[in-house]
N, C-alpha and C positions, 0 to 999 in steps of 0.2 A: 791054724786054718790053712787047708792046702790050697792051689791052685784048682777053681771048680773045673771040670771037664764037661762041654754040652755041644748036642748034638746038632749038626746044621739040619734045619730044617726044611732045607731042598734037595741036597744029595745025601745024610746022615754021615756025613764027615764025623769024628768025634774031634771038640778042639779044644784045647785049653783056654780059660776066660780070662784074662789079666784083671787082678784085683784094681788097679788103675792105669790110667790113658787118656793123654789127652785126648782120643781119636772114640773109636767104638771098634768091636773088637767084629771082623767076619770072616769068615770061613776062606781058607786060603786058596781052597782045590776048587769052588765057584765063585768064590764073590759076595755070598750072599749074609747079608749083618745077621749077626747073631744075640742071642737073647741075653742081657747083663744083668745077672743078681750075684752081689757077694756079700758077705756077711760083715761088719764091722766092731772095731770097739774103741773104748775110750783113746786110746794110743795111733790109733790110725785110722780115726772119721776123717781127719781134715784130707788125709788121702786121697780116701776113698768118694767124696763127695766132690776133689777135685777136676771135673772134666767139662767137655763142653754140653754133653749133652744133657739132658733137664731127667735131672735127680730123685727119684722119689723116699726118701728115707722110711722105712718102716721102724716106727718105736715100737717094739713088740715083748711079751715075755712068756716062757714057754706054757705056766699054767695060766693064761690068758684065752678062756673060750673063743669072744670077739676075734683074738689074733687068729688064731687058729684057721677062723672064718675067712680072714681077710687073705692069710697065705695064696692059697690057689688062685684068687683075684688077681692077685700083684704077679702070680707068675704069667699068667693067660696076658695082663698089661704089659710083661717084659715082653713075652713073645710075639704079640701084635706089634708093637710100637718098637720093635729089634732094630738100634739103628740111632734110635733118638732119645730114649730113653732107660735110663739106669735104676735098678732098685738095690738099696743098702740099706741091708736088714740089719739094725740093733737091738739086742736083748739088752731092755732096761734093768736086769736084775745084774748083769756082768760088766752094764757100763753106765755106774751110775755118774758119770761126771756128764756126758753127754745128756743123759737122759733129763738131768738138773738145768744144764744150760739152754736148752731151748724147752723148758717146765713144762717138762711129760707127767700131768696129775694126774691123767687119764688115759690108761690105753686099749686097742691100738693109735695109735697118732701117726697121721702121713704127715711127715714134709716136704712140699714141692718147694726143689730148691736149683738157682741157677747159677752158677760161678761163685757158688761156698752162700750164698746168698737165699733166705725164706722170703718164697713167693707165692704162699699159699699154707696154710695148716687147715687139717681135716682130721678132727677127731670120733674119735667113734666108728661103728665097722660100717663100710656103706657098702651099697649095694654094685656089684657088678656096673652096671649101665652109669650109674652115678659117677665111679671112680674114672669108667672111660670118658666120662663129657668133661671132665677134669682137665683129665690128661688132656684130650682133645685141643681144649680153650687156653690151657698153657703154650702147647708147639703154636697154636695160632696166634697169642698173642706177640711170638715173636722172642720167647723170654725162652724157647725152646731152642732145637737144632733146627736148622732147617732143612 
């Protein structure tokens, strides 16, 4: 998995996204946060889920309709929320130990997680608006960045 490369969404800087940080990763030539999805797997979730800001794990697998559905949702939520929120895509079919340990029987399966920590599971594909009052009520309850 390389280093994803994405574009600032104020000036179109192209930047490279560190797969992990404690910080959040923004655009150097303005300032402006930029959007964090990287992929994960069994060997370096605990990485990747490592940071401050509030985590959305995708359990995903590729012939999975629902997921499929849920992809473009999660990226529109990284882009919005660029700054505070992280999303770590796992393919359940490549990382079955992760998948085991927090009992993906069903997917897609979100985990809102804060400092390696589940603070929410959401199974099943929901809908756009749903996933945002989500996100939303996590950064607000504080268990997000601030």
């Amino acid at each position: 998995m390389g280093t994803p490369v994405v574009a600032c969404p104020s000036c179109g800087t192209k930047n490279r996204v560190p797969f992990a940080a404690k910080g959040h990763p923004r655009c150097p030539k303005c300032q402006t946060d930029l959007p964090w999805t990287v992929d994960a797997g069994d060997a370096d979730f605990a990485t990747a889920v490592d940071t401050s800001a509030l985590v959305i794990v995708d359990l995903w697998a590729p012939w999975c309709g629902p997921c499929r559905m849920v992809a473009p949702i999660l990226d529109r939520i990284s882009s919005e929320f660029a700054g505070r929120v992280k999303i770590v895509k796992v393919n359940v079919d490549e990382s079955p130990m992760t998948a085991q340990r927090y009992e993906a029987r069903s997917i897609p399966m979100m985990l809102f997680m804060r400092g390696g920590d589940v603070v929410n599971t959401v199974v099943g594909a929901q809908p756009e608006h749903v996933m945002r009052t989500l996100v939303e009520g996590e950064l607000r309850s504080g268990r997000g960045v601030s």
